[in-house]
C-alpha positions, 0 to 999 in steps of 0.5 A: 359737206361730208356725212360721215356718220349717223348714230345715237348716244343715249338720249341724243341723236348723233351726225359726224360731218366734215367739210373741207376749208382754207388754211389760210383766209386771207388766200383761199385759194392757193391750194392749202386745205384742211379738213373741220370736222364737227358733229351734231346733236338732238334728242331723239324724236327730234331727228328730222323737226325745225329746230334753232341752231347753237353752235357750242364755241369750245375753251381753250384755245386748243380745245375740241368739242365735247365728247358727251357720254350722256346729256347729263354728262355736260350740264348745259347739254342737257338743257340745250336739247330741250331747245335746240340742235347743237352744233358741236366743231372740233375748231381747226387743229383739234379733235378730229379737225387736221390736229396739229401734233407734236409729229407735225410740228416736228417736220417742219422748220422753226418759221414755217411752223410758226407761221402755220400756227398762226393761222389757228387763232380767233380770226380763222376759227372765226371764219371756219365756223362762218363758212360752216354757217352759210355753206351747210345750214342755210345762212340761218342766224344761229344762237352760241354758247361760248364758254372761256376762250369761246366767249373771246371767239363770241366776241371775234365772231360778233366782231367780223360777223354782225348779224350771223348770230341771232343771240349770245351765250358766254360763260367766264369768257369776256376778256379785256378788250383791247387786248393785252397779255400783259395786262391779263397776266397782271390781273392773273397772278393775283388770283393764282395766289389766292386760290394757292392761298385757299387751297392751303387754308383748306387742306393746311397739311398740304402746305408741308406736304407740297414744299417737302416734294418741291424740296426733294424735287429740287434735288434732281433726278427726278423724272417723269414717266416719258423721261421728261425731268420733273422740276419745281416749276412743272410742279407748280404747273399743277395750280392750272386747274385750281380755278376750277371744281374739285381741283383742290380736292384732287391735289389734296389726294394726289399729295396725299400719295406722294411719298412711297415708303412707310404710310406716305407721311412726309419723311423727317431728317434731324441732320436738316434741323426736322425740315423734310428732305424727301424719299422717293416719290411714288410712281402713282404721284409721279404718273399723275403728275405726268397725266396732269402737266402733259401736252401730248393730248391738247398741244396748242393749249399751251403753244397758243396761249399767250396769243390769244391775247394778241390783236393786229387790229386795222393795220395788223401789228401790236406789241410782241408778247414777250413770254408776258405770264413768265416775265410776271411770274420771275418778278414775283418772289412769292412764286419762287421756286424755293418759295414756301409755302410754294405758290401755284401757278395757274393758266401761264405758258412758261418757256421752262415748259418748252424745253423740258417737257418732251410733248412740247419740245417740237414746238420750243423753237417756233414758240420763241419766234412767236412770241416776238412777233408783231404781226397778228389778225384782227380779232375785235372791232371796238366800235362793232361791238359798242353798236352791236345788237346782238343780245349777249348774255354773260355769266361773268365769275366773280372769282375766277382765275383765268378770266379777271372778273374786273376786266370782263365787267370793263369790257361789258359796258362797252358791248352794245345790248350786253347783259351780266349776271354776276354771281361767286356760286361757280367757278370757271367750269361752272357751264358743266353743271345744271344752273348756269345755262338754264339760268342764261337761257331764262333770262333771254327768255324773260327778256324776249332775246330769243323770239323769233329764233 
């Protein structure tokens, strides 16, 4: 363990660490290394006290760990410090943890690049943290909040390691087990549409204004601050956070600025019988377009994402992929691209985004190469979780986008000493306010989860 620096945050009592681990698990030791950085918090005064350990388990995938401005500034923070000492990684690829690049992926060849990545999914993120567990706190039986994917790293983690965790946090993140990224998709798109839908009947102008742009986008010649091409589909892509508090707020501002001549209304032309053919989009929309559908800052959110659903179970194969989201999407009229209203789409790597959007482009080639392969590591054990006894708390969203609520409650009543609290008040991100920890917390407390910690 590598102390690399001590400092404070207002109210918390910072440590930046990093230790070294293999690249690949199932070989430790020929030589490939990288480097997993992760910080720890308290709140001050708390510096040198016997505090129980939370390790946060990031969404994603690609995602690093939170960057707190303040406790208030992450909601469940807050709350933890009254508690707890987080323990807060950056998981393999990301934030300050040998990050994968666009750069890096450019230097190498399709199947080596491909079969480096797969070696930053569950099984070792898993194995990472374990590692993280015994070899810098003592093998002391930690508390974790997952939150999305890090509910699915929960249920790896309780999987491959029975009795690391003394008690579990998940929050909108128990997915279908088996898994399936076809059966997640079908359950997906369903929900892309009826938060499209939302979003309409909240902001009924918005309709127009957003088929009037994809018209004008379909034109052509449309770019894109970096030069990539803007086309219908990467504007659809803008539905990605509609699952999420305020998105649909933030797309009704954003198209409320589209259009640059005169006051922004939508321009009108009779030569199309009164239906909007566009002027030129504003460098503001533009941009934020840009800012919003780029991969540059999280390039393994979109590279790993139909992965995540991939399980190699005993004998390490399952059914390739096959760009599942895309091959739902295309059989769906109502998510044409001439569709309108348009449709959104949520959560879906699509191969369109591979070969025009230049932050990804490095990756297209080994992207297609996974998404035809059979061979993954095993993430769940179906029989370790039925007998697990681990106390796992859920906050399972009743209308949440990425994570079907009918698919968390199913895998649920085969998790051994589960509990759910189920509940439409929050969406995905609902972990970032106040409540939703406090809440999960409560309720391991009432029930005596977390005596003894």
């Amino acid at each position: 363990m590598t102390l690399l620096a001590r400092y404070y945050l207002p109210g918390m009592y910072t440590e930046d660490h990093s230790i070294r681990v293999p690249l690949d698990w199932n070989h430790p030791d020929d030589g490939r290394q990288l480097d997993l950085f992760y910080r720890v918090l308290c709140a001050p005064g708390n510096e040198h006290a016997d505090l129980p350990l939370l390790v946060f388990l990031q969404g994603g995938p690609g995602g690093p760990g939170p960057r707190p401005l303040t406790p208030d500034s992450d909601g469940w923070i807050a709350e933890a410090l009254r508690h707890f000492r987080i323990v807060l990684p950056d998981q393999r690829g990301t934030g300050r943890s040998s990050r994968v690049t666009a750069a890096l992926a450019a230097s190498m060849q399709p199947r080596e690049l491909a079969d480096y990545l797969h070696h930053f999914l569950a099984d070792s993120i898993i194995r990472d943290f374990e590692h993280l567990r015994t070899t810098c706190f003592d093998s002391r039986r930690w508390v974790s909040l997952g939150q999305s994917y890090g509910g699915f790293l929960t249920l790896s983690y309780l999987s491959l390691f029975p009795g690391a965790i003394a008690a579990a946090f998940t929050t909108g993140g128990i997915p279908a087990v088996p898994a399936s990224p076809d059966v997640t998709y079908a359950h997906t798109l369903p929900m892309m549409k009826l938060k499209t839908r939302r979003y309409y009947e909240r902001y009924p102008q918005d309709a127009h204004r957003v088929g009037a742009v994809a018209d004008v986008v379909a034109a052509g010649g449309v770019t894109l601050p970096d030069g990539s091409p803007l086309t219908v589909r990467r504007l659809q892509m803008l539905g990605a956070g509609l699952g999420m508090k305020p998105c649909p707020e933030r797309l009704h501002w954003m198209f409320d600025e589209a259009f640059a001549a005169g006051d922004g209304s939508v321009p009108q032309s009779a030569a199309m019988n009164g239906a909007a053919v566009g002027g030129p989009l504003s460098d503001a929309f533009l941009m934020d377009v840009f800012e919003s559908t780029q991969s540059y800052s999280r390039p393994l959110y979109w590279t790993l994402q139909e992965f995540i659903y991939q399980d190699g179970g005993d004998d390490g194969e399952c059914a390739p992929a096959r760009w599942a989201a895309s091959r739902a999407i295309e059989a769906d009229p109502q998510m044409a691209q001439d569709a309108r209203p348009l449709c959104l789409i949520g959560e879906a790597a699509l191969p369109q985004m591979f070969e025009q959007d230049a932050s990804l482009k490095p990756f297209a080639a080994a992207e297609e190469l996974l998404m035809h392969d059979t061979r993954w590591g095993k993430i769940y054990d179906v029989q370790r979780l039925a007998a697990n006894e681990t106390p796992l708390q859920a906050a399972v969203y009743a209308d949440d986008m990425y994570v079907p609520f009918d698919l968390s409650r199913a895998t649920l009543e085969h998790i051994g000493a589960s509990h759910a609290w189920v509940t439409n008040e929050f969406e995905h991100d609902g972990v970032h306010g106040s409540q939703v920890f406090r809440h999960l917390y409560n309720e391991a407390m009432d029930r005596g989860d977390l005596a003894g910690i």
